[in-house]
N, C-alpha and C positions, 0 to 999 in steps of 0.2 A: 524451351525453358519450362521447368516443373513448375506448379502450381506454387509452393513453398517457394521456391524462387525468388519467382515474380511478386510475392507478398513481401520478401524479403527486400527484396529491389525500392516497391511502395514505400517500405520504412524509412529506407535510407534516402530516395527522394524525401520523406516528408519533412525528416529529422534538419537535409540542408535546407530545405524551403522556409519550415518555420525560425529557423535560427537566423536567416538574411532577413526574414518580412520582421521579427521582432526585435534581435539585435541593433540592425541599424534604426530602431524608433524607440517599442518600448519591452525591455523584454521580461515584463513581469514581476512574479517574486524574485528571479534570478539574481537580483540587485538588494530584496532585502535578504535571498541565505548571504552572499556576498559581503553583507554588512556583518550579518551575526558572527560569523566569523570573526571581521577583524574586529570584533567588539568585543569576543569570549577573548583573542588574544591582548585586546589594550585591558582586560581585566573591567570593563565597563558591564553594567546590568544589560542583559539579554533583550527584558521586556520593557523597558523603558523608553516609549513615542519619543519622536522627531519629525519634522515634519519632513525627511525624505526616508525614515523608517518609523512602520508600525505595524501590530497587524502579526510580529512573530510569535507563533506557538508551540515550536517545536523543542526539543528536548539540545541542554547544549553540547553533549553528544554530537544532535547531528550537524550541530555548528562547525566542530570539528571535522566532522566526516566531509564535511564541505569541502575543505582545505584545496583539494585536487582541482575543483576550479575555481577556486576564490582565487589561486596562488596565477593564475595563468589571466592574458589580458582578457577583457570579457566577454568579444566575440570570441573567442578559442574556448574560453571556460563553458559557454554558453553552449555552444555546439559539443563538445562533452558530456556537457550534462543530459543538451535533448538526448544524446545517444544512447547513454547510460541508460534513460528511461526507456527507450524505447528496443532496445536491443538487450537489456535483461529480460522483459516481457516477451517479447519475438525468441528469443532462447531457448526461457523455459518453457513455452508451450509447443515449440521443435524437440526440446527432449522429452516432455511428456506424451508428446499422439504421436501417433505415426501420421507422414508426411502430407497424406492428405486431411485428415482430420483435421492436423494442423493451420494447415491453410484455411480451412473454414472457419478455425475460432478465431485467428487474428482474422479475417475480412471480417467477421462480427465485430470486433474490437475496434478496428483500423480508425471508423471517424473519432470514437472518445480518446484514445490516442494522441490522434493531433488537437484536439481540441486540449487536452492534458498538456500537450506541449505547449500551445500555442501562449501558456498562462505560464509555465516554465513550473509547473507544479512536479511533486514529486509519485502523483497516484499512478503513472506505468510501472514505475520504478517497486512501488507499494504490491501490485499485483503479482508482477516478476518474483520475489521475493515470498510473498506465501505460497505461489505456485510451487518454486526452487523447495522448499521447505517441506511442502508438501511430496515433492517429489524426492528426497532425500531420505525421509519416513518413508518410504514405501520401497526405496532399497536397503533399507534397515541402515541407516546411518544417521544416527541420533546428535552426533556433534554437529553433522554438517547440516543440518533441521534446526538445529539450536542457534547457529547461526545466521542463517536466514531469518529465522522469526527475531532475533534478537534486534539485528540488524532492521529489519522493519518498524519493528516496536520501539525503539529509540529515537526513529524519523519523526512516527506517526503514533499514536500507543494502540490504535486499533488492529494491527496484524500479532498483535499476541494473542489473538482467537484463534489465531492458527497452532497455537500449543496443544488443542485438542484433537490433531492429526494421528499424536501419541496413540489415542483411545484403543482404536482397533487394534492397536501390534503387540508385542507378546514384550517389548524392551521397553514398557513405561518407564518403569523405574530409571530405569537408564535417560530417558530422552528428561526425562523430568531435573535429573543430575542435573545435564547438558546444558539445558535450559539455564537453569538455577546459576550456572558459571558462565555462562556466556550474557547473562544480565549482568553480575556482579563486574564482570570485563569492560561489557559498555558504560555502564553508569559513570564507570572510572576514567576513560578514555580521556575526557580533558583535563586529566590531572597533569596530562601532559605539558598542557602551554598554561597553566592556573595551578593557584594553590588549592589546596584541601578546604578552608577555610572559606572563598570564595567559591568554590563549584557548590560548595552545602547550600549557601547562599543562593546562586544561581537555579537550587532546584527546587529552593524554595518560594520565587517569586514565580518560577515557572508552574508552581503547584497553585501560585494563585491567581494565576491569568487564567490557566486553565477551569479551575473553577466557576471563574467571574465567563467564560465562554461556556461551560453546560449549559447556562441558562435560556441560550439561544439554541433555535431549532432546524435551522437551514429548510432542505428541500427534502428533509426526511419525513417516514412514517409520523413523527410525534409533530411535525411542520403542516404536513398536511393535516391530523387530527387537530391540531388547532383553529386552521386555518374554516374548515368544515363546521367545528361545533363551535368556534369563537370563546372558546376557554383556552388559558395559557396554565399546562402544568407542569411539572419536574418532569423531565427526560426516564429517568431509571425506572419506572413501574412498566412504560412501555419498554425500555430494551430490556428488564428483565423480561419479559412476554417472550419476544425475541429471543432471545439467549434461550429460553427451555424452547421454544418452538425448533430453533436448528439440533439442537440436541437433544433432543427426543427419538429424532429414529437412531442414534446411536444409541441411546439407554435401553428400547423397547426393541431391538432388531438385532441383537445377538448376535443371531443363528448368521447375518450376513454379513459381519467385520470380516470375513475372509473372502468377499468379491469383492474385486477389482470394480468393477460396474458401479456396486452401491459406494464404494472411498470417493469415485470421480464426483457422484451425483454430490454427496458429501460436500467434497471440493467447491464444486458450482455453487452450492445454497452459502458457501462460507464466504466467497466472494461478492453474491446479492447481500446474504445479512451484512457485512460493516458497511455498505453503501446507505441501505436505505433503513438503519436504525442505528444509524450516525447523526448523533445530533447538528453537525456542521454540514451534510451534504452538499452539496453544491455540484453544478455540471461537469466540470472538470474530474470531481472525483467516478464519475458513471464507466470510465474505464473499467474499473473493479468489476463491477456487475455486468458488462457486455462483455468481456472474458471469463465468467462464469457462464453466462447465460451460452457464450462462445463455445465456450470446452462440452457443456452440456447437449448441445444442438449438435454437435460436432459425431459425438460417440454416444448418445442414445440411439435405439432402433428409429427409423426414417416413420414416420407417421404423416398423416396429410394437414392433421389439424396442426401440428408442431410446424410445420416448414410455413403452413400461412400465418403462425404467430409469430415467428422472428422473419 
């Protein structure tokens, strides 16, 4: 058995393990996307507590996108879903490295993974997805990049940083279209089982839970500088910091948007940045950033100081 294999193998043990250990107890958010669902369809407010729902901040888009396992009984839906997370992610980083490379960024990933699962969250799924996007810009396919980020960004809004994948390729204009229609597509999405009237509604209490959440700092950069100097400030002056710090060697580095090498490295730091200058981080989401760090360690030259830091 190849190395890819057997990691693959890993997956699909973790995915039925976690889904028997939490299904039959407790399986997480799985129960509140589950809810938001049938809630966007009885036309009820998305963000409005109950005491066996609260806590939802996602877009009602992904309420919808839900559909496929809200509609099926919950252990089925549930094992679905870990699959989804965990085999979009195992996917795209088999179609991005060659085979063995591969296998080492998911063994880097493999524990945030189940731990990702094990909360029934949707950060493999999150990863997969700017990976796929990532990798869809780099065979010059601007719709199907526009998609994937679209598709992340409606889950979650942090994988529309992955819109800057564009930068380097010669078809911005194009992927910027792309983009720009495959937003307008999702936004619309649950006009399907809802009126016009109420999705407006809907994305406007979502604009304000979201809100009333920046103001907390999770286990990010801005969590930990708090935490250190014991002042609490706005989020945005740190992730603006962030934001020019990952994009900087694209603005100042030219000459190198045509290696391969410098897009992966690229890749890797876009993955660590929405991790840890997210103002909600939390462990669950560190998938993202051990698949960066994964793909990173994976296909830079072999060094002694790198192999004893991860």
């Amino acid at each position: 058995m190849t190395a890819r294999r057997g990691l693959l193998a890993l997956y699909s043990a973790a995915v039925l393990f976690v889904t028997l250990q939490k299904g039959l107890h407790h399986p997480g958010n799985f129960l509140l996307f589950r809810g938001a669902f049938e809630r966007l369809v009885g036309g009820e407010n998305l963000y409005a507590t109950a005491p066996d729902y609260f806590g939802y901040l996602y877009t009602p888009t992904f309420a919808l996108l839900f559909a496929p396992f809200a509609l099926l009984p919950p252990l089925f839906g549930l094992l679905l879903w870990n699959a989804a997370n965990a085999f979009t992610l195992a996917g795209a980083v088999t179609r991005l490295l060659p085979p063995r490379a591969a296998a080492v960024a998911l063994a880097v990933a493999f524990l945030d993974v189940v731990r990702s699962l094990q909360n029934s969250q949707s950060n493999a799924l999150m990863a997969g997805l700017i990976v796929l996007g990532f990798l869809a810009a780099e065979r010059g396919r601007p719709a199907a990049a526009a998609l994937a980020i679209a598709a992340g960004a409606f889950t979650k809004v942090y994988p529309i940083a992955a819109a800057s994948f564009a930068v380097p390729h010669p078809r911005r204009g194009r992927a910027a279209l792309a983009l720009g229609a495959a937003v307008l597509i999702f936004a619309a999405l649950p006009l399907l089982v809802t009126s016009p009237a109420l999705l407006a509604q809907q994305y406007r209490w979502w604009a304000a839970e979201t809100t009333r959440d920046a103001a907390l700092h999770g286990t990010s950069v801005m969590g930990i500088l708090a935490t250190w100097l014991g002042v609490s400030w706005p989020s945005w002056p740190v992730q603006v910091a962030g934001t020019v710090a990952l994009l900087a060697p694209l603005a100042l580095r030219r000459a190198r948007w045509p290696d391969p090498g410098f897009r992966l490295v690229y890749l890797s730091s876009l993955l660590i940045y929405v991790v840890i200058f997210n103002h909600q981080a939390e462990s669950a989401s560190y998938v993202l950033a051990t698949t960066g760090i994964g793909v990173w360690f994976a296909t830079a030259p072999r060094e002694r100081w790198r192999d004893m830091l991860v």
